[in-house]
VOGU-3710 file (C-alpha; in Angstrom, 3 decimals, decimal comma):
1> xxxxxxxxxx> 4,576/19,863/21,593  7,127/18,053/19,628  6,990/16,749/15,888  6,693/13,110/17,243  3,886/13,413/19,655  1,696/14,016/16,670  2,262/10,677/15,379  0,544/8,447/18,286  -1,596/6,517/15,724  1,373/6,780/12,644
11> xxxxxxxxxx> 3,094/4,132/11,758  6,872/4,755/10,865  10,069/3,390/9,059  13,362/4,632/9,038  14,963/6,229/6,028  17,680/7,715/5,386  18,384/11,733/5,385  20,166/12,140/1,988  23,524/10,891/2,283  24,340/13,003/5,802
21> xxxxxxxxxx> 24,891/9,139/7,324  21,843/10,076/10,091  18,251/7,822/9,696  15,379/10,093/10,371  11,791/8,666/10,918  9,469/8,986/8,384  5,324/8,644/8,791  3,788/6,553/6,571  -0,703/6,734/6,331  -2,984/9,442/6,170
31> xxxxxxxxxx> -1,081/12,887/6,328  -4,065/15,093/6,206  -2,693/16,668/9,395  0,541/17,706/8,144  -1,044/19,016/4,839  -3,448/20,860/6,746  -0,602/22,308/8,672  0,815/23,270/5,682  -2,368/24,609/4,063  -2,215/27,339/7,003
41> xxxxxxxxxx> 1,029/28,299/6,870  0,317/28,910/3,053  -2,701/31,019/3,809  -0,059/32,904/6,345  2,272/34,082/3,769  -0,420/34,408/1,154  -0,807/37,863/3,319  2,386/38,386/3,563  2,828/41,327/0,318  -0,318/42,943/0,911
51> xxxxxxxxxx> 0,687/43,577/4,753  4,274/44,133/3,381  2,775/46,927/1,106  0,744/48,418/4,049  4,079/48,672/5,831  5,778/50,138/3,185  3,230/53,357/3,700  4,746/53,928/7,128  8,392/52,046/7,140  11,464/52,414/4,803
61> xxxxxxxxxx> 12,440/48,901/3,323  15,217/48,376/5,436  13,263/49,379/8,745  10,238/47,196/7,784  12,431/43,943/7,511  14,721/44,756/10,062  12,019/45,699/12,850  9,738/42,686/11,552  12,811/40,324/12,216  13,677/42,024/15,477
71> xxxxxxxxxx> 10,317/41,725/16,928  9,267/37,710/15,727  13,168/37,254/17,289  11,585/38,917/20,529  8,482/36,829/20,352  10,099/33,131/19,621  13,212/33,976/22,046  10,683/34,962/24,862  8,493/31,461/23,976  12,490/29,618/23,664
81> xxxxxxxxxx> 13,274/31,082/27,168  9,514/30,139/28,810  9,532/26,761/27,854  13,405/26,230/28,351  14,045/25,276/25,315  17,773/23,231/24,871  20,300/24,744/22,614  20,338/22,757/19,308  23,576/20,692/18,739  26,264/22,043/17,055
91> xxxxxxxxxx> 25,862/19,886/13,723  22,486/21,646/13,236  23,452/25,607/13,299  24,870/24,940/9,691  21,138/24,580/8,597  19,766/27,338/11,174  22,216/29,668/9,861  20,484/28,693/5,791  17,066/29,269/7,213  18,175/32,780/9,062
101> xxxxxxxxxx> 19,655/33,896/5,884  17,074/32,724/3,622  13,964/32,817/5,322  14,442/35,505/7,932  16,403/38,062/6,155  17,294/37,385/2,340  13,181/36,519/1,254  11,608/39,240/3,273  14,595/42,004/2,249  14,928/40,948/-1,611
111> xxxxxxxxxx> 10,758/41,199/-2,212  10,066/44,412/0,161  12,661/46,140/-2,673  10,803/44,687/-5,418  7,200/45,743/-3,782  8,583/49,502/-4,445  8,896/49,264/-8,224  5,671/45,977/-8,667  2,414/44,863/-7,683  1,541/42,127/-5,127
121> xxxxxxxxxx> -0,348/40,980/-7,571  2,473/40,875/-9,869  4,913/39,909/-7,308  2,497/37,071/-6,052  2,722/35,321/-9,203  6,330/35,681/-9,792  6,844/33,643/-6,228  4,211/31,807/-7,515  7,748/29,361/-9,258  8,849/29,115/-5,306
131> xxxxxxxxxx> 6,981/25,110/-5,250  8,881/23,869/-8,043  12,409/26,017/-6,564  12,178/24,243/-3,312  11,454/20,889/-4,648  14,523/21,070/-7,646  16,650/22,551/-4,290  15,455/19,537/-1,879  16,290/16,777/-4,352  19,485/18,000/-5,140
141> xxxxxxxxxx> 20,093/18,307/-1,338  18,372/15,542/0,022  18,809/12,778/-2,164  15,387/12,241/-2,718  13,840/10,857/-6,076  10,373/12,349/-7,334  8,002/10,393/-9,269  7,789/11,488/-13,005  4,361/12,207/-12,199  5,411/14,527/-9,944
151> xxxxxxxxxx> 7,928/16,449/-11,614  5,196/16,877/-14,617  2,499/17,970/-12,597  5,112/20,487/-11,117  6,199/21,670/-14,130  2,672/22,523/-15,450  1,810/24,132/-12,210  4,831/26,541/-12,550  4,024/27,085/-16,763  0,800/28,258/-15,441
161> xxxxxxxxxx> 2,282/30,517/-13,087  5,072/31,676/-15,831  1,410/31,967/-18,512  0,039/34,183/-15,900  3,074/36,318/-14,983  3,427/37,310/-18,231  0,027/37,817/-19,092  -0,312/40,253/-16,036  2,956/42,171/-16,762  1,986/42,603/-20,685
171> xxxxxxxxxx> 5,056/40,641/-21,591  7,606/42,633/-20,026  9,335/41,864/-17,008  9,154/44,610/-14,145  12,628/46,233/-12,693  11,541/43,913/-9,732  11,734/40,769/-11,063  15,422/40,391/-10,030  14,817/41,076/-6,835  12,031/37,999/-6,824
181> xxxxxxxxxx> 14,041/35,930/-8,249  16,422/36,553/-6,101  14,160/35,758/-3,148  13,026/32,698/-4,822  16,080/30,968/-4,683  17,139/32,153/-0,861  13,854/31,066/0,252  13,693/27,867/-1,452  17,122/27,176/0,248  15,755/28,239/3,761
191> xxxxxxxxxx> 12,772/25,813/3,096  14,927/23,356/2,166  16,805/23,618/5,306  14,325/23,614/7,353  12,233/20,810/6,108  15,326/19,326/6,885  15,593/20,157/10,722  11,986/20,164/11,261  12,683/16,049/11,018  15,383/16,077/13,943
201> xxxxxxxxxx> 13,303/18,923/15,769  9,953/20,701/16,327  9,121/23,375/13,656  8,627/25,990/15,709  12,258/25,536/17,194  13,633/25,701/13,719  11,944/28,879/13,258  12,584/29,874/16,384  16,137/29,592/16,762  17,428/30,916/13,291
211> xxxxxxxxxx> 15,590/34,128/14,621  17,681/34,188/17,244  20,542/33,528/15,385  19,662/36,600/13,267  19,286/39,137/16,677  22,660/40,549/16,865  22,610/41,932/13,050  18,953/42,932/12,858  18,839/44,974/15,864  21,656/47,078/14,923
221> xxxxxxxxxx> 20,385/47,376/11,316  16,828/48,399/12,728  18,781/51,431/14,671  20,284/52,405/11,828  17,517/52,228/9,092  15,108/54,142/11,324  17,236/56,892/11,959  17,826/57,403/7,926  14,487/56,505/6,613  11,309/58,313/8,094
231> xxxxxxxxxx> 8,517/56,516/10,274  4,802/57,343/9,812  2,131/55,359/12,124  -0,743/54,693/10,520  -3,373/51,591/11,184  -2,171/50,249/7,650  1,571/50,508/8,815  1,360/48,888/11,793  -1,067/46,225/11,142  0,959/45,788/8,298
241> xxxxxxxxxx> 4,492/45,437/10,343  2,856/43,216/12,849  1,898/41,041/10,730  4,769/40,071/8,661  6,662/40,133/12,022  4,031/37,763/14,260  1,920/36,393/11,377  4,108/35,554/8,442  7,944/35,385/9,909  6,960/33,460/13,159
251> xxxxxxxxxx> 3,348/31,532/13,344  3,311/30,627/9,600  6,683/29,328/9,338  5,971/27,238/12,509  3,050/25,436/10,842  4,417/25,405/7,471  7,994/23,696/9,165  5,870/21,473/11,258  4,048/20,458/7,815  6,800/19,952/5,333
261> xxxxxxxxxx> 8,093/17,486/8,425  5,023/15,510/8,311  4,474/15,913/4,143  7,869/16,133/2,933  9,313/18,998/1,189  8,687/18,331/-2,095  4,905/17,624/-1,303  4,631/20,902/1,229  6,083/23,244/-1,306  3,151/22,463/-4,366
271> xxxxxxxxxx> 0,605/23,135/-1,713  2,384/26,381/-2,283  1,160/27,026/-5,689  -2,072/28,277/-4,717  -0,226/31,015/-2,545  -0,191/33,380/-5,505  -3,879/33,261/-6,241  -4,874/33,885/-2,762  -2,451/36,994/-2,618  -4,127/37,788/-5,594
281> xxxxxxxxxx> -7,467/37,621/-3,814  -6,160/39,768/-0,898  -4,870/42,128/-3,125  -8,074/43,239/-4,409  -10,254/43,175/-1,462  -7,737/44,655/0,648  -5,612/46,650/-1,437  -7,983/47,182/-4,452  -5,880/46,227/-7,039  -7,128/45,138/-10,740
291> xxxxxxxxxx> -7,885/41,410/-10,634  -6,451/40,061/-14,482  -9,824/37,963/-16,335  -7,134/34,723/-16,059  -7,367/34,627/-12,725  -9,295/32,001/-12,653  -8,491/29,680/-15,690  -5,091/30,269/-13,742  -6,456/28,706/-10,606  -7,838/25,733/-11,797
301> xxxxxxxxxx> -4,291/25,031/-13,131  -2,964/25,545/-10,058  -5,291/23,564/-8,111  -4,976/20,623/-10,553  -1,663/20,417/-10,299  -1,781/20,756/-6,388  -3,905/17,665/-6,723  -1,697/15,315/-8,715  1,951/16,403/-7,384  -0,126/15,369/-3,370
311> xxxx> -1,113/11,991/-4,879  2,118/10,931/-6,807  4,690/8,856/-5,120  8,148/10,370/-3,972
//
């Protein structure tokens, strides 16, 4: 299913795609579906550190990211090959090759380091400034202009995030906060790019194909991680690997693509804001961490925010 068959009952205008010369089409009306899209692929990666610390009780870091990249490369090449899927055009593996390095291997490397030293819960609110990243990185790449409103309401969003960060950490940053910061600004590139492409072609290909693109230097690290760092099976370990490999680096990213091309990326990525709070939730119930008393004074920020930034006008 393409990006444009969703759109039967949409109407649409064309705009222009940020000084590249190219017109794009953009859907004007109700977008519930593509924030509900987005909503899911949110709840996706909102799992993603609590399964990434279950992996880390049976992987090394560099096996768990290279094995979780080999096997969603497996999974979307297989679905690629099935459907018979073209090869993009030439012009777009610039962008692929931003999303492979971003999303596929520089996010989920960068916080699997930091998850040895912090938290989830610490590392969830950290990420937590990803919204307002992505948007700051998708204006300055795509040209587009941001109502005040919505730059305010993003900028309170991430001051509660930055309130509760330091709250939880005691006012002291962890040794892994370079690490997530780090990962903020690779990701928010990746997203960037592939809000971008999801416009000129189905999310899931996006996804799909910078996977690919990543296959010939994940498999080789994956042989040479796991014969340095030891492997212990466990139910934790593997649920947790399959996961972040299936769940998080293939089936969420399709959705969440597929949304930020109906939204918009500066609208998809404050829908984002509420990913920290619901790793927070996972993280006790799963991993039975200490939930901080803010918690929730922190998400009805959060939520507010969310509210505003999806009503002002880009």
């Amino acid at each position: 299913m393409t990006a444009q068959n969703s759109a039967t009952h949409a109407t649409t205008v064309a705009v222009s795609d940020g000084g590249t010369g190219s017109t794009t089409t953009a859907r004007t009306g109700p977008a519930r579906g593509g924030t509900l899209l987005a909503a899911l692929g949110v709840t996706a990666f909102s799992l993603t550190f609590p399964a990434t610390a279950w992996g880390l009780e049976g992987f090394g870091p560099w096996s768990l990211v290279a094995v979780r990249s080999v096997l969603a490369a497996l999974v979307a090449g297989a679905a690629l090959l099935v459907l018979r899927i073209p090869v993009p055009a030439r012009r777009h593996w610039a962008g692929l090759a931003v999303v492979g390095g971003g999303v596929v291997l520089g996010f989920p490397m960068l916080t699997t380091l930091a998850l040895r030293t912090s938290t989830t819960s610490h590392a969830a609110v950290v990420v937590g400034l990803l919204p307002l990243t992505t948007a700051a990185l998708s204006a300055l790449r795509t040209g587009a202009r941001p109502s005040r409103a919505f730059w305010a309401a993003a900028l309170a969003g991430a001051a509660v995030v930055i309130a509760f960060t330091v709250q939880q950490s005691g006012g002291a940053l962890s040794t892994g906060d370079l690490f997530l910061f780090g990962a903020l600004l690779v990701c928010a590139a990746g997203y960037t790019e592939g809000g971008r492409l999801a416009r000129e072609m189905p999310g899931w290909q996006v996804i799909g194909w910078a996977l690919v693109l990543c296959l010939p230097l994940a498999v080789p690290v994956a042989a040479l991680a796991l014969s340095f760092e030891p492997v212990r099976f466990t139910a934790h370990s593997v649920a947790g690997l399959l996961w972040v490999a299936i769940g998080s680096q293939f089936l969420g990213l399709v959705v969440w693509y597929r949304g930020m091309a109906e939204i918009g990326v500066s609208k998809a990525s404050q829908i984002q804001l509420a990913q920290p709070l619901l790793t927070l939730v996972w993280s006790v119930s799963l991993l039975g961490e200490h939930l901080s008393p803010a918690a929730p004074l922190a998400a009805v920020g959060v939520l507010v925010s969310i509210a505003v930034t999806q009503r002002a006008r880009t």
